[in-house]
N, C-alpha and C positions, 0 to 999 in steps of 0.2 A: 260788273255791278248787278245784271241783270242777273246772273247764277247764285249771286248769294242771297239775293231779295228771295230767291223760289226756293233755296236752302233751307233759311231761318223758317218760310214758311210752311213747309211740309214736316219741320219736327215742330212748329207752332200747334199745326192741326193735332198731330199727334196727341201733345199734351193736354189739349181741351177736349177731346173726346169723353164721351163718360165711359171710362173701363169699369169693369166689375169683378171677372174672376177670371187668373192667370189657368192655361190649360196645356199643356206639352205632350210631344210625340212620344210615341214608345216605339222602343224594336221588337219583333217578332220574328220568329221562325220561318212560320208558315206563309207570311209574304213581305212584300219591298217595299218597309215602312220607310221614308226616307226623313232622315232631322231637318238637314236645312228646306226650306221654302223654294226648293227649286221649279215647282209645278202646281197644277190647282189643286190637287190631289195626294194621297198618298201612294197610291196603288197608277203608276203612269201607263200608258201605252207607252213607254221609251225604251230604247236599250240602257238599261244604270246598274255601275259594276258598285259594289259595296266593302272595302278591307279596312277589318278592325282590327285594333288592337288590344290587349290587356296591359295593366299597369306592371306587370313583374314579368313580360315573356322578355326576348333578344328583340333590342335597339336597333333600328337604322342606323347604318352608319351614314348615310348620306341619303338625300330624296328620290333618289333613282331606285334604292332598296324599299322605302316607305310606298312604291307605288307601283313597280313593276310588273306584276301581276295581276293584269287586267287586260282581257284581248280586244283588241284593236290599239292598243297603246303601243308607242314606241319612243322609248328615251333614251339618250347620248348625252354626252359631253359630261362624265362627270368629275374628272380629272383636271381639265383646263379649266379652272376659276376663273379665268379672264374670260371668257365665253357664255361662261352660264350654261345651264343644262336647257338640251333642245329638246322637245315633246311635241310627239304627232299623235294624233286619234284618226284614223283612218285615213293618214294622207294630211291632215290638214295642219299645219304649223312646220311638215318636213322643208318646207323655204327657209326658216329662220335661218340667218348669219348666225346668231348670238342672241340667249334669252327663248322667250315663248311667243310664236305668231299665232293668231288664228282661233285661240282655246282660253277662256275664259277659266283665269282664279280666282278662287274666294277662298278668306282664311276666318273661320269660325264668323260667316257672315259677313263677310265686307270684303269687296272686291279689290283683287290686287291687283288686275288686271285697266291698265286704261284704256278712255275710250277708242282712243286708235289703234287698241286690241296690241298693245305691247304688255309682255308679263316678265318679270324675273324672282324667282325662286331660292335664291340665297339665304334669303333673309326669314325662311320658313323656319318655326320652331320644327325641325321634326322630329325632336324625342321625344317630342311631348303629345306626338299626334295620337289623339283615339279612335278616329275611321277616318275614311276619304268615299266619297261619293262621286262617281266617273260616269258624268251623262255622255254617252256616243251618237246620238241621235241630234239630227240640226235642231239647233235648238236659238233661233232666232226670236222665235214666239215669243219667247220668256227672256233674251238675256242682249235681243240687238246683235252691235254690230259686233265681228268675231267671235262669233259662238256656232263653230265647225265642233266643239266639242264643251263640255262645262267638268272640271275638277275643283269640288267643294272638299276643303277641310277643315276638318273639328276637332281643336285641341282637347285633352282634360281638361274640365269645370277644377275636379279635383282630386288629390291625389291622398292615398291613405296614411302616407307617411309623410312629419309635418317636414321634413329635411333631408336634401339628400344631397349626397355631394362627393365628384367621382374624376376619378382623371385616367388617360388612355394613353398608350405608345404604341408604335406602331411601326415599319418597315419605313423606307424613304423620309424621314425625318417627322414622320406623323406624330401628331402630341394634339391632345384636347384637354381643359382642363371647366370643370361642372358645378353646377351648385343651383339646388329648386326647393324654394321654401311655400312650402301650402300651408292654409289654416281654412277651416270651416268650420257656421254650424249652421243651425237650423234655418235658414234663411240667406245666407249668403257663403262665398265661396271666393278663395284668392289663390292666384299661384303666379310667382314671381321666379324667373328663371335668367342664370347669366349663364352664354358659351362661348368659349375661344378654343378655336381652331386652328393647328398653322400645319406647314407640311412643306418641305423641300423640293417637293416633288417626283416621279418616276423620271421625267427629260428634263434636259437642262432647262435654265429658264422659268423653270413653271411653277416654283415657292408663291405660296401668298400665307395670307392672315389673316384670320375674321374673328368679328368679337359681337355678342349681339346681346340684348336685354331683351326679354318678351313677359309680358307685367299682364295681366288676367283678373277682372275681378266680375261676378255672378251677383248680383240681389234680385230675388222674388219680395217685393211689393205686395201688398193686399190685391192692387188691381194691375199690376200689370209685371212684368219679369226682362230687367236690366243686363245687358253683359257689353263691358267695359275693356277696348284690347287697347295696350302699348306697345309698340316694336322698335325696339332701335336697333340698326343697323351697322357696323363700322370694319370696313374692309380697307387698311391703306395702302396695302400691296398686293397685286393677283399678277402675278408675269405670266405672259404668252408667248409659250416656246412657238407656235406657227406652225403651220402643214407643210407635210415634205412630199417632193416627187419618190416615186415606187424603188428610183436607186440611191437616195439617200438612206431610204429605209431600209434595204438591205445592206448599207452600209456599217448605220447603226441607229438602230432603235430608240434609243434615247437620246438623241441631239437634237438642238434645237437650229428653226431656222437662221442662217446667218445674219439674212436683213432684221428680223426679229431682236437679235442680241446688237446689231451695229446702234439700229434707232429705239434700243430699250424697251421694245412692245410690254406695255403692260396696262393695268386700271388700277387706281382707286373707287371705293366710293362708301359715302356716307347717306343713310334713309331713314328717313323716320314718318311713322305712320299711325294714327291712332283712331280709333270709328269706334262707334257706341251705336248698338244695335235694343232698340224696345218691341216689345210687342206685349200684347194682352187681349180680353175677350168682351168688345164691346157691342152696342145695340146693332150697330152694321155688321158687325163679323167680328171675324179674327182680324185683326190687324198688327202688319208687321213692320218696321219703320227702320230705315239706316242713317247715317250721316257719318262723313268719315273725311280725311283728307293726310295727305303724303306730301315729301317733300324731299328728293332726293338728289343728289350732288353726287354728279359723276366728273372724271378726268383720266383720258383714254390717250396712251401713245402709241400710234398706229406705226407698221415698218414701212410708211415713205416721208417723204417731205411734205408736198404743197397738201396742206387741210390735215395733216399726220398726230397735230398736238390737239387733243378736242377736251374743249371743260362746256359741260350741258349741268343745265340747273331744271329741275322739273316738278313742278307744282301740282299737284292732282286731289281735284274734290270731287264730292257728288253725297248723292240722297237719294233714298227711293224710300216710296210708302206704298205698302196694297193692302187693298183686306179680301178674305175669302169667308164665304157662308154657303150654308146649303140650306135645301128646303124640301121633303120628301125625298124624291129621287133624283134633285140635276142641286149640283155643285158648282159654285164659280167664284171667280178670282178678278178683278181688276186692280191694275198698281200704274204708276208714273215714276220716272227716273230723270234726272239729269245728272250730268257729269260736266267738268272743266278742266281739261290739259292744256296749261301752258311750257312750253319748253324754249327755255333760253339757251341756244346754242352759239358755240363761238369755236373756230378750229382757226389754227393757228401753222407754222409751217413747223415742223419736225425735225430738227437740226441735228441728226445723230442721237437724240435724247434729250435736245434743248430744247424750249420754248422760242420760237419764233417770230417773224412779225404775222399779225392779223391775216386771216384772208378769206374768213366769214364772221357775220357777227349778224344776228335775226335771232327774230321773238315767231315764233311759229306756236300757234293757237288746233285746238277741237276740241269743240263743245258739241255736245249732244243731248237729246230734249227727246225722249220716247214714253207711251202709255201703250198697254196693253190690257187685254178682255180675254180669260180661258172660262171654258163653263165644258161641265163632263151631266151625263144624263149615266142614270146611275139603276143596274136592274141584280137582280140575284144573279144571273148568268152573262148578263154583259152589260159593258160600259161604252158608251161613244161619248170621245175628246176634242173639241177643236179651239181653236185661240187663233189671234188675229192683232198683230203688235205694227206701230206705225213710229219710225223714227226721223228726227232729221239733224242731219249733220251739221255745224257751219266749223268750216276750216279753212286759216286766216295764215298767212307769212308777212312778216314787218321788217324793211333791213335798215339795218343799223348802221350799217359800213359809209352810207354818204352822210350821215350825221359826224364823223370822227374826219368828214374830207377825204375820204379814199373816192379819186376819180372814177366811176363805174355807173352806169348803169343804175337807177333806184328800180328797186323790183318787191311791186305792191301785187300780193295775191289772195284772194278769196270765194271761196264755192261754197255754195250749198248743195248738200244731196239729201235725197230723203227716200224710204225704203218702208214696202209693206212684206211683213214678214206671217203668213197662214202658217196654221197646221192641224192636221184632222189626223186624230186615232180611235181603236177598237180592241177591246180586250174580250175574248169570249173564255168564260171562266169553263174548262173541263169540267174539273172536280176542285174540290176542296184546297188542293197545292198544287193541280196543274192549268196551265194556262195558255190563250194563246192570244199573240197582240199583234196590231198592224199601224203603223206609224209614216204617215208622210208628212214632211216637212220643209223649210226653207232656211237658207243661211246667206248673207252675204257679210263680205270682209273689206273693206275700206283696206286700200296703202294706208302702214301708220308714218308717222312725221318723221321717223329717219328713215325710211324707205324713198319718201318723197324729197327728202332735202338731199339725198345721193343722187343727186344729177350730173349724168355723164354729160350733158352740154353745158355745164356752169353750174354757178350759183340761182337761189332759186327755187323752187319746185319743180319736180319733172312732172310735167305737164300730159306725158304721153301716160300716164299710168293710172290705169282705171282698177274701180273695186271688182273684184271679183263675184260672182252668184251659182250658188250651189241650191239643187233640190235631190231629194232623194227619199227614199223607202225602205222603211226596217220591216221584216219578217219574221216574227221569233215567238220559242215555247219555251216557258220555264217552268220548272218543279222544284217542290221546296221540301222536303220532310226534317223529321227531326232529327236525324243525324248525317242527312245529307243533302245537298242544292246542287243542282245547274241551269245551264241555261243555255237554247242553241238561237243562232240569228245569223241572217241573212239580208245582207243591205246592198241596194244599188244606189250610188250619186253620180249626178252630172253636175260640173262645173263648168261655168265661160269664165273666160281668160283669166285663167288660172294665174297668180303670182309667182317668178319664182327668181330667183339670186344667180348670179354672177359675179365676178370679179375681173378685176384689168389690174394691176400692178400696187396687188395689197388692198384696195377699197374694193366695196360691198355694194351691186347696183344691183337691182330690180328692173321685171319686163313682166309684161303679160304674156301668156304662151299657148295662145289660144285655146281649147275648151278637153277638158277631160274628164274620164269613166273611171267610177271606184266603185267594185262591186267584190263580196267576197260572204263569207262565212266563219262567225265568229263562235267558241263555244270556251264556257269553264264551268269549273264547279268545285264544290268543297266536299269531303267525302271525312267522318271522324269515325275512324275503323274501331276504337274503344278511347276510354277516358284518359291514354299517356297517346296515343297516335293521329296525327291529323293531317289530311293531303291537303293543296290546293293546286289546282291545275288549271292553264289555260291556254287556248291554241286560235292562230289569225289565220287563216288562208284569201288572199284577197290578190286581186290585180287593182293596178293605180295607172292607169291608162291616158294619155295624152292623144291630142293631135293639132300639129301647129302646119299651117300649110300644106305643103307635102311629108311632110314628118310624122310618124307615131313613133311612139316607144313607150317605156313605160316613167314615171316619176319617179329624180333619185331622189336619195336620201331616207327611202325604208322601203323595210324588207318584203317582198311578196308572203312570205310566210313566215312563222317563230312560231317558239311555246316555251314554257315555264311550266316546272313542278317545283311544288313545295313541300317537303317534309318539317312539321313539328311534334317533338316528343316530350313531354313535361310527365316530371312524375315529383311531387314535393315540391321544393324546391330547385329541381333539377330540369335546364331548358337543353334543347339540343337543337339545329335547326340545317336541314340540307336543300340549298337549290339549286336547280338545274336548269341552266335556260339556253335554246338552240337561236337560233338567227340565219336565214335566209340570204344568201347575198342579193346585194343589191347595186344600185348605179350612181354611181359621183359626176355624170353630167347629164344636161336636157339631151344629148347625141345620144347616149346611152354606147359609149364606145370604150369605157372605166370600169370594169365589172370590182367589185372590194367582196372580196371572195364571205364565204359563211363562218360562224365560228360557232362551238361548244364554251360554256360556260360554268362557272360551277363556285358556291361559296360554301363553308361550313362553319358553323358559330355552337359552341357551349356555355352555360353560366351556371353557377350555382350558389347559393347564399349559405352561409356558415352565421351561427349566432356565437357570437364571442362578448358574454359579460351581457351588456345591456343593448348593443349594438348589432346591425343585421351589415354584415359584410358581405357583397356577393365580384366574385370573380369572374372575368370572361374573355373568353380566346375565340379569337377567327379568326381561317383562313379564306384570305379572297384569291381566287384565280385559282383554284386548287389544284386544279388539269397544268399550268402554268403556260395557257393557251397565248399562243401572238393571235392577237386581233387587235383594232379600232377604237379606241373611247369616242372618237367623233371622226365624221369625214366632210369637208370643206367642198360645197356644192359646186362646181363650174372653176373651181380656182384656177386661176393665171398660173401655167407653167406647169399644170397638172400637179400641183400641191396640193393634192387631196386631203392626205393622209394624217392621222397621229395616233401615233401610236398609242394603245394603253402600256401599264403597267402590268408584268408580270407576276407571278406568284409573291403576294405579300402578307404581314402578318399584322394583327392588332390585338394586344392585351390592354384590360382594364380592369379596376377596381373603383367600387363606389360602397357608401355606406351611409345609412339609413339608422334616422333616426326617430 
């Protein structure tokens, strides 16, 4: 009750302030204007990668293409639906089982990410994405807890054409089938999108289907500018083939695990999420305001028996308001946040595929309550940054199981933690598009609630698992001209007791693993050779360094090195698009005794629109895997039995058409 009373009242505030005249970002060239409100400033001491897009180039076909290219990033799994796509920003989220640890989302302002720093990706419009903004710098200051990294995306407002509507086939039973209706004028903006997905998959097992609604709508106000999002969600089958040891895989490629097909491993799930973001320019400042709330429905059959059949219900709100102003030379920023995750969790035993009898059943709570201060002093040739965020946690387990008479144990838990998050930066402007910035910071990450409900001793929270605490230091120059950008950087982090996954016979447990070094050298850039030709390139070099005891090694689950090129060539209506992307091998356990060797990479896409009559048809062929490389979609951290492995998919193809009206 307390979370909604401070809900209602921070868009209360909102509305009674006196606004007067709405005022919006712009992009530029010549420096790193950013849309969303992610800092005090527009010009940060931070490392932030920026990929946009245009309304008519080549489509993502999934989120792993919409984002890929950005150094220090690294993402898997985009194959296994049941898993979700895994994403690390320099080390940080490589633990994840399943889904995003560690790294903060936001989808056109509103956080996708809860506060126990759990994120999933599915449910991302991303054809419809128009940039993505990738903070690599700890960024605690501004965003709490699990913010090892921040990816903000920005759908189209709006689109030129009012109809479009497209369908796709593809290799392994791939089929998509589209339709996005825009309307705008002067003052407001709507775009309404349905997609359904399904696919057989490359290994046995691994068919699903997704279907989703994403509903958009923009009004500028006299005094202030409105953006209105709806997401529905609906996945009712995702099968998980499972990870193989190294001689299955050589046996065959596309099989699925045995216990996997015995006990049915798969998910469903259904989410729905909608937030409404204001902002406008009133006698305090700019002021920026959110309110939002989710509500997703999972139901997971894991390949064992006892706790194997899992149905979680999860609730998630929250609100933040800041304003920012400036005055001569120093700029600043204060805001307050809360958030509310309840998860109803209940697992059940796994009967070959059947539901079971009970054998947890608990309401597990985290709520969080943070304010923060940034202020930047501002000169022609340099800028000094610092900010200073203070959170605190309360996180609550309730069981349910002696309510229903099951003899055991009642097990009542609750903590508070709370956490000051600094950070101080410097920008000394060269020249006019060269620069140079220095960035230290702090992050730490809270176990989220199914990390902590995986208790290898029982039911319960495992109590032996502490948050994790990261500080560290960006170094970096960037240059901007008019037809070309890069940017070099250099960061050290030190973490204690690092998080990271294991497995014992199909379930997913957490340890802490005492304290590790992530230090490396990141660099990309965009280079537009004339008006049909345009690169993008980028390159990680880093070690991820641990030490537990008597142990070092280095962190599995990404690469000490990679890179990405990107060729785009437009000429008319003519797209063509080539990339190239290497991968480093890396290690599938904390022993570091697994090496999952390196691979070459390679996609090719064409389209082109044809005007037939009244209507703009455009066609489009890609091939993915083009090399028809064996490599990895995902590797399974620590897994029981040394079932690391899954494979991807081979050389495959996708044709589409869509047409525009």
């Amino acid at each position: 009750m307390k979370t909604h009373k401070l809900v209602v009242l921070l868009v209360t505030l909102l509305f009674f302030l006196n606004v007067s005249a709405f005022k919006s970002d712009t992009i530029s060239l010549d420096q790193i204007l950013l849309k969303s409100p992610l800092i005090n400033q527009n010009n940060p001491a931070l490392t932030v990668s920026e990929i946009s897009y245009d309304e008519y180039e080549i489509k993502a076909v999934n989120f792993q293409d919409a984002i890929d290219f950005s150094a220090g990033l690294w993402i898997t799994n985009n194959e296994n639906q049941a898993q979700d796509n895994r994403m690390a920003i320099r080390g940080f989220g490589a633990r994840s089982a399943f889904g995003i640890r560690g790294i903060k989302i936001i989808l056109d302002g509103i956080p996708l990410t809860t506060p126990d720093g759990q994120s999933q990706v599915d449910n991302i419009p991303f054809q419809l994405i128009d940039n993505i903004e990738i903070m690599k710098s700890l960024s605690s200051t501004r965003y709490g807890n699990a913010s090892g990294g921040v990816v903000s995306i920005n759908t189209f407002s709006n689109l030129p054409d009012k109809l479009i509507t497209g369908v796709g086939f593809g290799s392994y039973g791939y089929k998509n089938i589209n339709g996005t209706y825009s309307t705008n004028s002067e003052r407001s903006s709507t775009i309404l999108n349905i997609f359904q997905t399904e696919s057989d998959g490359y290994r046995d097992h691994s068919s699903h289907l997704n279907k989703s609604v994403f509903f958009k709508h923009v009004r500028a106000f006299h005094n202030m500018d409105l953006k209105f999002n709806l997401l529905y969600f609906d996945s009712p089958y995702a099968f998980d083939p499972g990870g193989l040891n190294i001689e299955s895989v050589e046996e065959s490629r596309s099989q699925a695990r045995d216990r996997n097909i015995l006990y049915n491993s798969q998910e469903s799930v259904k989410q729905i999420q909608t937030g409404m973001v204001l902002s406008g320019d009133t006698k305090l400042g700019i002021v920026n305001s959110n309110v939002y709330y989710s509500n997703r429905d999972f139901n997971g059959l894991l390949p064992f028996t006892n706790g194997g059949y899992v149905e979680l219900n999860r609730d998630f709100s929250g609100a933040e308001i800041s304003i920012k102003d400036k005055s001569k030379n120093f700029e600043w920023m204060v805001g307050a946040s809360i958030q509310n995750q309840k998860d109803d969790r209940k697992r059940f035993e796994n009967n070959e595929g059947q539901k079971g009898v009970k054998v947890m059943d608990q309401i597990e709570s985290f709520k969080s309550y943070g304010a923060f201060v940034l202020g930047s002093f501002n000169k022609l040739k340099y800028s000094i940054q610092a900010g200073l965020r203070y959170d605190v946690h309360e996180i609550s387990l309730d069981d349910n199981m002696v309510d229903i008479g099951i003899d055991q144990q009642y097990i009542d838990y609750s903590k508070s933690l709370g956490a000051f998050s600094p950070n101080l930066g410097f920008i000394y402007n060269l020249t006019k598009n060269d620069e140079l910035y220095l960035n230290y910071g702090h992050a730490y990450e809270t176990p989220s609630l199914s990390e902590l409900s995986a208790n290898p001793n029982g039911t319960g929270f495992n109590e032996e698992l502490s948050p994790m605490i990261s500080k560290g230091v960006d170094i970096g120059f960037r240059k901007s001209l008019e037809d070309a950008s890069y940017n070099v950087t250099a960061f050290y982090i030190n973490t204690e007791d690092e998080i990271v996954s294991y497995e014992i016979w199909g379930m997913n447990y957490y340890r802490n693993l005492g304290t590790s070094k992530r230090y490396g050298i990141e660099l990309e850039g965009s280079y537009r050779l004339n008006k049909l030709n345009t690169f993008n390139a980028s390159y990680t070099q880093a070690n991820y360094e641990f030490t537990n005891q008597l142990i070092n090694g280095q962190l599995p689950g990404v690469p000490k090195s990679n890179f990405s090129i990107e060729w785009i060539f437009n000429k008319d209506t003519f797209y063509a698009k080539l990339d190239l992307k290497y991968a480093h091998s890396l290690f599938a356990d904390d022993m570091n005794q697994f090496k999952v060797p390196s691979f070459f990479l390679s996609n090719l896409a064409f389209k082109n629109t044809y005007r037939i009559k009244d209507l703009d048809v455009t066609a489009g062929f890609q091939i993915r895997n083009l090399f028809d490389e064996k490599y990895y979609d995902n590797i399974r951290l620590n897994a029981f039995g040394n079932r690391f492995y899954e494979p991807a998919s081979l050389r495959s193809y996708i044709f589409s058409v869509s047409a525009n009206f």
